[in-house]
N, C-alpha and C positions, 0 to 999 in steps of 0.2 A: 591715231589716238595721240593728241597732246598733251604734255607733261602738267602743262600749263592746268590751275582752276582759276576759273575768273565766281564761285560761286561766293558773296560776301558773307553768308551765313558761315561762322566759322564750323559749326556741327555739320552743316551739309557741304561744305568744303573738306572736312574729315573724312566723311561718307565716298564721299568722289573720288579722293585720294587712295583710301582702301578696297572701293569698286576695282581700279585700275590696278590697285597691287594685286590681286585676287586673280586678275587673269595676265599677269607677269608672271606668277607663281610657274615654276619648272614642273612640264608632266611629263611621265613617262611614255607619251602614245606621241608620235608628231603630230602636228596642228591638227590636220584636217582626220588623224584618226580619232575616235570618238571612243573614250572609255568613262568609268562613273569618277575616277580622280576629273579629270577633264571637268566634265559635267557638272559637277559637286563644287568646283571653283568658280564656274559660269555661273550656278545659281547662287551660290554668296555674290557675287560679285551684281547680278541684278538686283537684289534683295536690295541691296546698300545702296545701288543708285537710283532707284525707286522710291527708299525711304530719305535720299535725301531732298526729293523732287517735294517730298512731303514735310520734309521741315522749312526748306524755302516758304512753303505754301502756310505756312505758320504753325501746324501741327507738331506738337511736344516730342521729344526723345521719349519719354514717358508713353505718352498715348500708340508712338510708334510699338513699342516693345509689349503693352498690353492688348493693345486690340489686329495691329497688324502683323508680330510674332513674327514667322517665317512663313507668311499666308504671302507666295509670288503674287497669286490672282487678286488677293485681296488689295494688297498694295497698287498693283495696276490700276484697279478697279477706282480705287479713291485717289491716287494720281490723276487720272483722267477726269473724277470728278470736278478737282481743283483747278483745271485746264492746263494739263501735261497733255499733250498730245503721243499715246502709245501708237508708238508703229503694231502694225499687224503681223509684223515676223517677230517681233516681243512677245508680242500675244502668242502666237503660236511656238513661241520657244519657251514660254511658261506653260503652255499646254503641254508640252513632251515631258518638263524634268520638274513640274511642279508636285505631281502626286507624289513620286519618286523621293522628293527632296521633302516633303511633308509625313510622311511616313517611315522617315530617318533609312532609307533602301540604299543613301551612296553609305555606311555607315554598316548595315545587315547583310546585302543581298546585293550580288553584280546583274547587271544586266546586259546581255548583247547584243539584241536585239532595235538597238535608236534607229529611228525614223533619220531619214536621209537628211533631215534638215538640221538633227543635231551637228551634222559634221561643221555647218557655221554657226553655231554657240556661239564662239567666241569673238566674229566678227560682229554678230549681232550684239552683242552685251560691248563689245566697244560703243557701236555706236550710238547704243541709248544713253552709256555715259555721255557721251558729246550731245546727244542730246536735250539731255539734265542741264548741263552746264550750261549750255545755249541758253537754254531758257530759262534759266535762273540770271544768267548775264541781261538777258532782254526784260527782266522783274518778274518773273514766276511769283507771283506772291496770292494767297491763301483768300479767296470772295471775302466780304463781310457778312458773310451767311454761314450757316455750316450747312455740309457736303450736302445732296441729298439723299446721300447712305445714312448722315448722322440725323437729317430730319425721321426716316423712317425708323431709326430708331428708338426713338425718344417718343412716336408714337405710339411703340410695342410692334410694329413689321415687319 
């Protein structure tokens, strides 16, 4: 994981920067043990580089904070519509600490029980940062349509 953003959006250059601060952050388990500090930092830290995949892609700080909130899935979901390409170990490491992180549980309730694949969290959410950035370096930038999550809704679907 490098220091370096190449993303030119200064907002989703923001984003990037604080993704990566987010899993610098000092925990109290080593790396590969898996606690909800841990966890709790892993999903800020996709949140943010998710959302800034989506302001590359020309989508508002505004519309981020209203409609995609702290929704991991949801964000994936419309990153990919805008053609981010989500690994499938993103996907499945929002499957493990997405309800968890939606239901405010690093915050109420510990959990000890993580699926074996939390234990790389944190490599994964590295590398969707670099992922972000890559392809915001390469012009990530937003169809001249909107999504087809924002078509269906404008339909009432």
């Amino acid at each position: 994981m490098s220091d370096e953003i190449h993303a030119a959006e200064p907002t989703a250059a923001l984003l990037l920067a604080n993704a990566r601060g987010f899993l610098r952050a000092p925990f109290h388990s080593p790396d590969r043990d898996v606690s909800d500090e841990h966890l709790h930092m892993v999903a800020i830290s996709v949140e943010l580089a998710l959302k800034a995949a989506l302001i590359a892609a020309g989508v508002s700080d505004r519309w981020n904070r209203d409609y995609i909130g702290h929704d991991l899935a949801k964000a994936a979901d419309h990153a990919a519509d805008y053609g981010f390409a989500v690994r499938k170990r993103v996907r499945a490491l929002i499957g493990i600490i997405h309800p968890h992180f939606m239901n405010g549980g690093f915050h109420h309730s510990r959990r000890h029980d993580w699926p074996k694949l939390a234990r790389y969290a944190r490599t994964i959410a590295a590398r969707l940062i670099d992922d972000v950035d890559r392809a915001i370096g390469n012009g990530l930038t937003r169809p001249n349509r909107p999504s087809p999550r924002e078509e269906r809704a404008d339909d009432g679907r």
